[in-house]
C-alpha positions in Angstrom: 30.1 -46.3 -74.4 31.6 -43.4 -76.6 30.1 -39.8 -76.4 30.1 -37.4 -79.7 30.0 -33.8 -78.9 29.1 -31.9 -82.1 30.1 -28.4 -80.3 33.4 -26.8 -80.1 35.7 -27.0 -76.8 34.5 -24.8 -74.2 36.0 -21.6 -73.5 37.5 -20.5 -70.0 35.1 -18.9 -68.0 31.7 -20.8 -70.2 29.9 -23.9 -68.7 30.4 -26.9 -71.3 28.0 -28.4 -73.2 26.4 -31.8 -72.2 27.5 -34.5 -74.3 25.2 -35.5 -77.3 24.4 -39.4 -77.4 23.2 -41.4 -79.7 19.9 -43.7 -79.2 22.2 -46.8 -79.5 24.2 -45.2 -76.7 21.2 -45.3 -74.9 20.4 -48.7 -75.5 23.9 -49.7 -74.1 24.3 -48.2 -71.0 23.7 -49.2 -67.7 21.0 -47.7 -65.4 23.7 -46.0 -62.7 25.2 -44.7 -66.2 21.5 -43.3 -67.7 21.4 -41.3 -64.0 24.5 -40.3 -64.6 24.4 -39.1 -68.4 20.6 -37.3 -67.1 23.2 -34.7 -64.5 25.0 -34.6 -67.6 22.3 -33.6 -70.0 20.8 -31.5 -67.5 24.3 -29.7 -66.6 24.1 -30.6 -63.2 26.7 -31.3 -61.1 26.7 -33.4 -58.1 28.2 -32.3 -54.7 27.3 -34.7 -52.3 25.0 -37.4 -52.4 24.7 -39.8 -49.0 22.5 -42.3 -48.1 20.8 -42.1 -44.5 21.5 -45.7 -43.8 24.6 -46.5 -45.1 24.4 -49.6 -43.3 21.2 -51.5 -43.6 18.8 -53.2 -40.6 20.2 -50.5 -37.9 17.7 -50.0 -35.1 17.8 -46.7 -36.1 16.9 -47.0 -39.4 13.9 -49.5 -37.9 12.5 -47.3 -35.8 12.5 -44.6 -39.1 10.8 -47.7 -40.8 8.0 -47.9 -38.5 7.3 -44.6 -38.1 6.7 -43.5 -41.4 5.1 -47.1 -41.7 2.5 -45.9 -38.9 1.5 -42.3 -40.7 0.4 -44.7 -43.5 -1.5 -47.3 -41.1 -2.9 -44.4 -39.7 -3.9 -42.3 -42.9 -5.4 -46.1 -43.7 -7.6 -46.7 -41.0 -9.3 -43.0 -41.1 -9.9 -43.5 -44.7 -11.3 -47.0 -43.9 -13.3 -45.1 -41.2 -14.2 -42.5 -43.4 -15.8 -45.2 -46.3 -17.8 -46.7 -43.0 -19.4 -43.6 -42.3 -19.7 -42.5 -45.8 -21.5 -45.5 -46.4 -23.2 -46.7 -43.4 -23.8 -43.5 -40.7 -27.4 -42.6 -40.7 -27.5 -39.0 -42.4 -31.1 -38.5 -42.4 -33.0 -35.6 -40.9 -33.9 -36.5 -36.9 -35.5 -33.8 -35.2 -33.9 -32.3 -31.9 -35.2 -34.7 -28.6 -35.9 -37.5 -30.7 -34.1 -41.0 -30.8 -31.2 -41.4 -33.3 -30.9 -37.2 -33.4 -27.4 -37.3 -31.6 -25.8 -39.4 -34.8 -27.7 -37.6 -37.3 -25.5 -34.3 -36.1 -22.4 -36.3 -35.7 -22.5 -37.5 -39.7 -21.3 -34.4 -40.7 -18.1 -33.9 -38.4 -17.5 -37.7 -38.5 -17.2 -37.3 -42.3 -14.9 -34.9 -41.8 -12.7 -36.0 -39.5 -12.0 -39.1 -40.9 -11.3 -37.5 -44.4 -9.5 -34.7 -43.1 -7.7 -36.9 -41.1 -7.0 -39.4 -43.8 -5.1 -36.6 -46.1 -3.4 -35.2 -42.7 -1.7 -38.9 -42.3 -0.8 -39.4 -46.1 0.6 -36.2 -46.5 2.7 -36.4 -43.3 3.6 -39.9 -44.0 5.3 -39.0 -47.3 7.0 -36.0 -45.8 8.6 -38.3 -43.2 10.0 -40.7 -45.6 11.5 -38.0 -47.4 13.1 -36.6 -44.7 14.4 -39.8 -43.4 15.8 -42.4 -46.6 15.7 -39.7 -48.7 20.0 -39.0 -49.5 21.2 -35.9 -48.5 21.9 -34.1 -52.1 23.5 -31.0 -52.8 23.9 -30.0 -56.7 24.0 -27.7 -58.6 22.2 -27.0 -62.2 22.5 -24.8 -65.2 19.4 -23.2 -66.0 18.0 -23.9 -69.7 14.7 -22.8 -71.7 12.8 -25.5 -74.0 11.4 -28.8 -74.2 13.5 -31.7 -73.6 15.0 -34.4 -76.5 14.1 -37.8 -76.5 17.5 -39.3 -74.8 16.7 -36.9 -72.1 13.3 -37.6 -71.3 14.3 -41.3 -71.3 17.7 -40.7 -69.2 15.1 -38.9 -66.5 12.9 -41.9 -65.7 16.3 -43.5 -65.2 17.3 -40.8 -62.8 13.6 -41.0 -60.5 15.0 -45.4 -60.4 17.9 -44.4 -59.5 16.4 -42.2 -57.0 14.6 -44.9 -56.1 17.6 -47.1 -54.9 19.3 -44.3 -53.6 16.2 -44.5 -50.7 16.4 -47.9 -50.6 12.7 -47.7 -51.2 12.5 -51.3 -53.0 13.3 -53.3 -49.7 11.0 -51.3 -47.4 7.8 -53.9 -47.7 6.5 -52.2 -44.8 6.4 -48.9 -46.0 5.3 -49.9 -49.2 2.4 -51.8 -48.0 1.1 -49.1 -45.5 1.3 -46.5 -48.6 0.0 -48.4 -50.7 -3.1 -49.2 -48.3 -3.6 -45.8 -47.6 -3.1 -44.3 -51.0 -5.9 -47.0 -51.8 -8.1 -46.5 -49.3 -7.9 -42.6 -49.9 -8.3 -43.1 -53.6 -11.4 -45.2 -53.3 -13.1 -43.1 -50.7 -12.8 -39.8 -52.6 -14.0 -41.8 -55.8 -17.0 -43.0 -53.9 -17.6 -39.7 -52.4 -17.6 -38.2 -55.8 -19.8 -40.3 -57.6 -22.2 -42.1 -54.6 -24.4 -38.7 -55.0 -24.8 -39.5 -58.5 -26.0 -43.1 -57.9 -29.6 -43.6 -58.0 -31.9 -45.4 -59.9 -34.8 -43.0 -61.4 -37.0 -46.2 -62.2 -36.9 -47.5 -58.8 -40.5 -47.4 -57.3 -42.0 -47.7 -61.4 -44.5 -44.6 -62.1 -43.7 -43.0 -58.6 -40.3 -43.0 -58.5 -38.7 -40.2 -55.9 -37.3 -38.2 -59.2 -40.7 -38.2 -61.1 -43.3 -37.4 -58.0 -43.0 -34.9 -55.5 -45.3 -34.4 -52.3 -47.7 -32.4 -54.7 -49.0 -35.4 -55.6 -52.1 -37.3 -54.3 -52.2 -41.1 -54.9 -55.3 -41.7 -52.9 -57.4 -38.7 -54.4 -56.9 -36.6 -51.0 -57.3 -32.8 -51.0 -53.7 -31.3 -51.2 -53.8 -27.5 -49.8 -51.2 -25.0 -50.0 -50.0 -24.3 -46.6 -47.7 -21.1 -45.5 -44.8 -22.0 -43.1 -45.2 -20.0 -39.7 -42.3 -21.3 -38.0 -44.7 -23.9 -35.6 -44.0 -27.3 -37.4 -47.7 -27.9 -35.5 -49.0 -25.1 -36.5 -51.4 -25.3 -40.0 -52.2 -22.2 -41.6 -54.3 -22.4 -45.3 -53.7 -20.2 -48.0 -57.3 -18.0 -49.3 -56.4 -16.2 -53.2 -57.6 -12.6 -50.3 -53.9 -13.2 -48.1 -51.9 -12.3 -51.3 -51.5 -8.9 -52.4 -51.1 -7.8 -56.4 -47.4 -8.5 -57.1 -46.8 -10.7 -53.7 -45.3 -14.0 -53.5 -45.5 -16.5 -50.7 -43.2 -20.0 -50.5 -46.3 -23.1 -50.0 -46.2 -26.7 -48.9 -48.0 -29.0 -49.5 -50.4 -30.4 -46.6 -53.2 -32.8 -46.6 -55.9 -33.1 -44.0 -54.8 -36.4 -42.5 -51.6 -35.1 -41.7 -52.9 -32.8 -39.5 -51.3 -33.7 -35.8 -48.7 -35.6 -37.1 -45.7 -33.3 -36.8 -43.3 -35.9 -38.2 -45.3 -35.9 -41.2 -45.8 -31.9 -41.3 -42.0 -31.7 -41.3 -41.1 -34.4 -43.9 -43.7 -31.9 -46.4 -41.5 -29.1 -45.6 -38.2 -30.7 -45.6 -38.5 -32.7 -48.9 -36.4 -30.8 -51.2 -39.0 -30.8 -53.8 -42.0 -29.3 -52.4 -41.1 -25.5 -51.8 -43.4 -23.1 -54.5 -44.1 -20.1 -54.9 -47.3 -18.8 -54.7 -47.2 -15.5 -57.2 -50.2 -13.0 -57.4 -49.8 -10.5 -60.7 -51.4 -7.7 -61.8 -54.6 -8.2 -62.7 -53.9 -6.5 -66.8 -50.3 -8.1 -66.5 -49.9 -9.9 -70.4 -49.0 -13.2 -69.4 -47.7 -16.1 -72.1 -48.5 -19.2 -71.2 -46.9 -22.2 -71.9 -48.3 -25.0 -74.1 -49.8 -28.2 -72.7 -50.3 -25.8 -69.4 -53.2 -24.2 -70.2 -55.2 -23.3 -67.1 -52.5 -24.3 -64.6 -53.1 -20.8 -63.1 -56.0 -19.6 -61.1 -57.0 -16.1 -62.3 -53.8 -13.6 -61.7 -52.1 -16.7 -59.4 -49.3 -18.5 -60.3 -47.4 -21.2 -58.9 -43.9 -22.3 -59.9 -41.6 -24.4 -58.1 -39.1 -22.9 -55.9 -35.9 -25.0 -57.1 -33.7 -23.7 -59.6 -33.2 -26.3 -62.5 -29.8 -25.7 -62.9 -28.1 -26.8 -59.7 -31.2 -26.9 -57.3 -30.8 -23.8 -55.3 -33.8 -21.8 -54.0 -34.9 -19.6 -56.6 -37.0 -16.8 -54.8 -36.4 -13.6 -54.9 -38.9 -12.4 -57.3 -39.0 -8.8 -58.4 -42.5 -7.7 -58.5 -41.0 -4.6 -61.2 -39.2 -7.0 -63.8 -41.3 -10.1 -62.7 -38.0 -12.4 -62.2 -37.1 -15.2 -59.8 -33.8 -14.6 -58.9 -31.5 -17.6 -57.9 -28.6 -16.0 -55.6 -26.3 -19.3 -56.3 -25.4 -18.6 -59.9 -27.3 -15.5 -60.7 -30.1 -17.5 -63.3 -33.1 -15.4 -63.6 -36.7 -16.8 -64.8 -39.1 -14.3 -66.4 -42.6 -15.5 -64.5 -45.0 -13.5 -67.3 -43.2 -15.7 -69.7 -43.9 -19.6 -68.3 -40.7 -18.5 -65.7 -38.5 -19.1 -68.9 -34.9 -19.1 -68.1 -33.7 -15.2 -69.3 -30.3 -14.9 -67.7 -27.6 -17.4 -66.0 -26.7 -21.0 -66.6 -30.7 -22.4 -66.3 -31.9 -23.2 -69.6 -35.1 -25.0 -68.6 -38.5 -23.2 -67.3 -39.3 -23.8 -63.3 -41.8 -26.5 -63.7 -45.4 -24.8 -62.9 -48.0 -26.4 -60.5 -51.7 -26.3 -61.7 -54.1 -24.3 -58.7 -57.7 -23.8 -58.2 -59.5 -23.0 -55.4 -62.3 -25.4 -53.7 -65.4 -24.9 -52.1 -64.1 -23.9 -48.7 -61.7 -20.9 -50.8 -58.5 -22.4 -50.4 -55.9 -23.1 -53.0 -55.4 -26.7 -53.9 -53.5 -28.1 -55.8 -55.1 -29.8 -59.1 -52.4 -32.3 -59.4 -48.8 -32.7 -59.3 -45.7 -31.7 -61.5 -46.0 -33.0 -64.9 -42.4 -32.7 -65.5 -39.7 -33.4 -62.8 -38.6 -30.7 -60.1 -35.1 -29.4 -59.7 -31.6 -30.2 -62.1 -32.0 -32.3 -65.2 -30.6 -36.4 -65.3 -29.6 -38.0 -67.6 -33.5 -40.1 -68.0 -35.0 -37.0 -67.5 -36.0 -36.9 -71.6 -37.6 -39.9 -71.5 -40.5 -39.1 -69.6 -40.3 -34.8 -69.6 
């Protein structure tokens, strides 16, 4: 191999210059000599540099072996653990006393073990293995500003092989294989973790799919009321248009008269995430526009708009009675409720869907029918039917 150096002879006293190559150099050269000629480009120099194991298959380098081997088995199992229960631990609401109620509060903190536990392993696996097979190095480097040439990027990934051998890294199956298992096994469970939420068919269950009816809605033809929550799941308590007063709001659930007795039932109205509303009484000369194709979905000065915020699903309920806005406290988006509870501030750019009230014989508000445009964050099939 010859070296050109284009620069003069160093002075006393100034570092030299690394040598300049040639890209036919570069194809000539050896891989020890591209990790050397990358300290050179790099102006480092190269104290000491000693392997751990000079001697290969020593017990003690074994028993280094297995031990960061087992950090890796054990990062590999949690994260196997972790898909299991990602996957397969019931996570649905159980109320307290009730069969299955002890593993629907373990989901959460079995989740998190197991992930936490995964990255703990990994993390503590690769710090072991550098500790032990990683040379003991000592160097020193000139510092220099500005991008890299070409001979030295490709003389660094010469340097990380070289690296490589110098931990013996290529003859370690065991350590490989555990790494490799858990990096995997990590890898997949945060990629199913991450997109599993985002995994649901909208057309499954045809014209009632989950995404397109709510609660709201009565298949059968069944009176749906609006019913206050009073803390007693039991406990049923009617909304009359007399309860509210000008410029109050209330949060209503739906409830239908043959649910009455069935707390199980009462609970699942309250709990389904697209059933809270607000109940909104204005002033009776408050100008109101409405929007179109919702003509007479209020009842007099009463309004009802669902409570979930269409841009990320948080509760949006803290309505100024002044300004008449529904505040949502996750992002700040504000809906103007005199204006179809438009979107005037935030990230939201869609209305709060509005649910059409009357009231019946017996004066209590009902709902007319359900939604007729889904409740909560937009989805990607969401312009095909709203």
């Amino acid at each position: 191999m010859t070296t050109s150096r284009q620069d003069p002879p160093s002075r006393a006293g100034e570092h030299p210059h690394p040598p300049q190559v040639t890209a036919a150099d570069v194809e000539e050269m050896t891989q020890e000599q591209l990790a050397r000629l990358a300290h050179q480009l790099d102006d480092v120099e190269v104290i000491h540099n000693q392997r751990k194991f000079p001697i290969p298959g020593t017990r003690a380098e074994k028993r280094a072996t297995r031990a960061v081997a087992t950090w890796f088995l054990l990062s590999a199992l949690s994260g196997l653990a972790f898909l299991a229960a990602f996957l397969f631990w019931p996570f649905e609401y159980v109320p307290p006393h009730e069969e299955g109620y002890t593993l629907y509060v373990l989901y959460t903190p079995v989740i998190g073990a197991t992930f936490g536990f995964a990255v703990l392993a990994l993390g503590i696996g690769a710090i072991a293995y550098v500790k032990k097979f990683f040379p003991d190095d000592v160097s020193v480097q000139q510092r220099h500003d500005g991008r890299s040439d070409e001979v030295a990027r490709r003389t660094l990934m010469a340097q990380l092989a070289e690296a490589g051998n110098d931990t013996t890294i290529a003859r370690r199956s065991l350590i490989k294989r555990s790494a490799g298992a858990a990096a995997g096994l990590f890898g997949l469970g945060l990629g199913i973790a991450a997109i599993a939420p985002f995994v649901r068919n909208p057309w499954e269950g045809g014209a009632d799919a989950a995404l397109w009816v709510t609660p709201w809605a009565s298949p059968d033809g069944e009176t749906v009321y609006l019913r206050r929550d009073t803390g007693k799941v039991g406990e049923v308590s009617l909304v009359r248009p007399e309860d509210l007063d000008a410029g109050g709001m209330e949060t209503v659930f739906p409830f239908r008269e043959s649910q009455r007795g069935h707390e199980e039932e009462l609970l699942r109205a309250q709990r389904a995430s697209d059933t809270p509303v607000m109940l909104i009484r204005l002033r009776p000369d408050q100008p109101v526009l409405v929007r179109p194709g919702q003509e007479g979905f209020n009842y007099g000065s009463y309004w009802a708009f669902s409570k979930v915020c269409t841009h990320l699903g948080c509760p949006a309920s803290l309505y100024e009675q002044q300004t008449h806005r529904a505040l949502c406290p996750c992002h700040q988006s504000q809906f103007l409720i005199t204006e179809y509870a438009r979107p005037v501030f935030g990230p939201a750019t869609r209305p709060l869907p509005q649910l059409p009230i009357t009231v019946n014989d017996e004066g209590y508000f009902v709902a007319v029918h359900d939604f007729i445009e889904p409740v909560g964050p937009a989805f990607w099939e969401r312009g095909a039917r709203a």
